[in-house]
C-alpha positions in Angstrom: 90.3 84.9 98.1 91.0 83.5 94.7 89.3 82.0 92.2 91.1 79.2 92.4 90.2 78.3 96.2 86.8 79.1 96.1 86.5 76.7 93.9 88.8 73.9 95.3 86.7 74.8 98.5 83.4 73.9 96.9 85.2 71.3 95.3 85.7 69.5 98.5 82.1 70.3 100.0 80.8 68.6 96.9 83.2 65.4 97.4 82.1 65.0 101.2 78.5 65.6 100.1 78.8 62.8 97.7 77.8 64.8 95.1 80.3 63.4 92.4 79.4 64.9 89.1 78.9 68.3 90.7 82.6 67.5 92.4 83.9 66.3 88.4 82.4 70.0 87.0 84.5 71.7 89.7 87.5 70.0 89.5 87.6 70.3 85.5 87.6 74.2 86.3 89.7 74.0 88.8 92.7 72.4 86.6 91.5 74.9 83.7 92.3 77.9 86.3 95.6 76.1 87.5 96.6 76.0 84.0 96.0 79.0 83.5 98.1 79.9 86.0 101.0 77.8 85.2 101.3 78.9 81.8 101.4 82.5 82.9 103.8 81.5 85.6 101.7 83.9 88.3 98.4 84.2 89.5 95.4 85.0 87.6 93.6 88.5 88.0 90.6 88.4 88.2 89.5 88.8 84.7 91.9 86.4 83.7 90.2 83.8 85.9 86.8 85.7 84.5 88.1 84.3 80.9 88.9 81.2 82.1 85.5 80.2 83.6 83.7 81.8 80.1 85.9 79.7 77.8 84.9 76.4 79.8 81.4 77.5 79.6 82.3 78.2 76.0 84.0 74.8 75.2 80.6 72.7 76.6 78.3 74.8 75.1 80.0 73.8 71.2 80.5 70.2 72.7 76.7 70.3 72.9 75.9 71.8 69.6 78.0 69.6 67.9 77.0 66.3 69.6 74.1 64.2 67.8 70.5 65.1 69.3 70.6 61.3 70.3 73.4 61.4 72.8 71.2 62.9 75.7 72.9 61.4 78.4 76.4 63.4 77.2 74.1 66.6 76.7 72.7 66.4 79.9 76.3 65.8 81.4 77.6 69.0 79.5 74.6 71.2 80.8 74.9 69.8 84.2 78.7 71.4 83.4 77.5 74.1 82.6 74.9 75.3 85.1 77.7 74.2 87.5 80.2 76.6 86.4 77.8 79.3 85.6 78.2 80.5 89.3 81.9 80.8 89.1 80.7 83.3 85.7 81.0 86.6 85.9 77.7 88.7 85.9 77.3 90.5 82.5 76.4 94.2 82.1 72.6 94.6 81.5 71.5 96.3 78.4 71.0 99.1 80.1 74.3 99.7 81.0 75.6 98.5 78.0 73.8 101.3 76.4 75.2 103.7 78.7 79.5 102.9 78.3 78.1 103.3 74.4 76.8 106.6 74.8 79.7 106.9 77.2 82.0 105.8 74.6 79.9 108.4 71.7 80.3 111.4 74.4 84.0 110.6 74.9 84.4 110.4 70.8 82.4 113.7 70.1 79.8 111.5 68.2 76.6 113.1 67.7 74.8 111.1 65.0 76.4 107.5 64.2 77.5 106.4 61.0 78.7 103.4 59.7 82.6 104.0 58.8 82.6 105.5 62.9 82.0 102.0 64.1 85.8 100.3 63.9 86.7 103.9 66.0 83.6 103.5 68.2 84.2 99.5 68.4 88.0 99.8 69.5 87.2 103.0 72.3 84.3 100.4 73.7 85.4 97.1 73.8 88.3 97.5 76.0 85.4 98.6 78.4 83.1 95.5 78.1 85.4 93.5 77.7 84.8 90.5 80.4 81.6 92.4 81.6 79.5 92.0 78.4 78.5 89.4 76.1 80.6 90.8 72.7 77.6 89.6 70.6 74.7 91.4 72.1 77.6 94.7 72.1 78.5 94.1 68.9 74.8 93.8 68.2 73.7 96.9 69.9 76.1 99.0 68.3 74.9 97.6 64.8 71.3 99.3 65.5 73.3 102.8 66.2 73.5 103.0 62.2 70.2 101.1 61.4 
C-alpha cells in the first residue's frame, strides 16, 4: 500500500472523527505526494514519497523559525503540522548505525586512519547510503569528528 493511500485513508478517519485540523495536516501531504507524482508522471517509490514527507516537515519547520515569536496561534498550527506528519516520516538511522555504514564505508575505501582531504571520497561513497535514512547534518557531523 502506498504512501499516498495510507494517508488519504487516515485522511478520511480524521474527517469522520471531526478532527479538522488533523484532516487539513493530511490532506496538505496528501496533495504534496500527488504532486509529486504528477510531476514524475508515475508513482512514487518509496523514498521518493520518504522526501516528500521530510520536505513538508522541512517547509513548517522554516515557516516557524521565520514567523515572529508573537504569532503563537500560527506556530502552534505549524507544529500541530508537524507532529502530524512526523508519522508518515521515515525512521532515521540511530547513531549507532550511522557509525557502522561509516566504518562500513572506511573498510570498503581501505581507510585506516582518516584525514581531512579523504572526506569528499569518504562523503560521496556514504551518502548515497544514508541518504533518506539519516539526518545529513548529524552524518555530515559525525564524519567531521573522524579528522578532529
Amino acid at each position: 500500500m502506498s504512501k499516498i493511500d495510507v494517508v488519504r485513508s487516515d485522511m478520511m478517519t480524521a474527517m469522520k472523527a471531526g478532527e479538522k485540523e488533523k484532516k487539513n495536516a493530511l490532506s496538505a501531504l496528501l496533495t504534496a505526494l500527488k504532486n509529486a507524482a504528477i510531476d514524475k508522471r508515475s508513482d512514487l517509490t518509496q523514498e521518493e514519497e520518504d522526501s516528500v514527507v521530510l520536505k513538508e516537515i522541512k517547509v513548517l519547520k522554516e515557516s516557524i523559525d521565520s514567523s515572529p515569536a508573537d504569532r503563537t496561534e500560527f506556530i502552534e498550527d505549524c507544529q500541530f503540522r508537524i507532529d502530524v506528519m512526523q508519522a508518515y516520516a521515515p525512521v532515521f538511522m540511530s547513531e549507532d548505525e550511522i557509525k557502522a555504514t561509516i566504518q562500513g564505508v572506511l573498510d570498503e575505501l581501505g581507510i585506516t586512519t582518516p584525514a581531512a582531504k579523504d572526506k569528499g571520497n569518504i562523503m560521496k561513497n556514504l551518502m548515497p547510503k544514508v541518504k533518506g535514512k539519516a539526518d545529513s547534518a548529524l552524518v555530515n557531523q559525525m564524519v567531521s569528528k573522524l579528522f578532529a
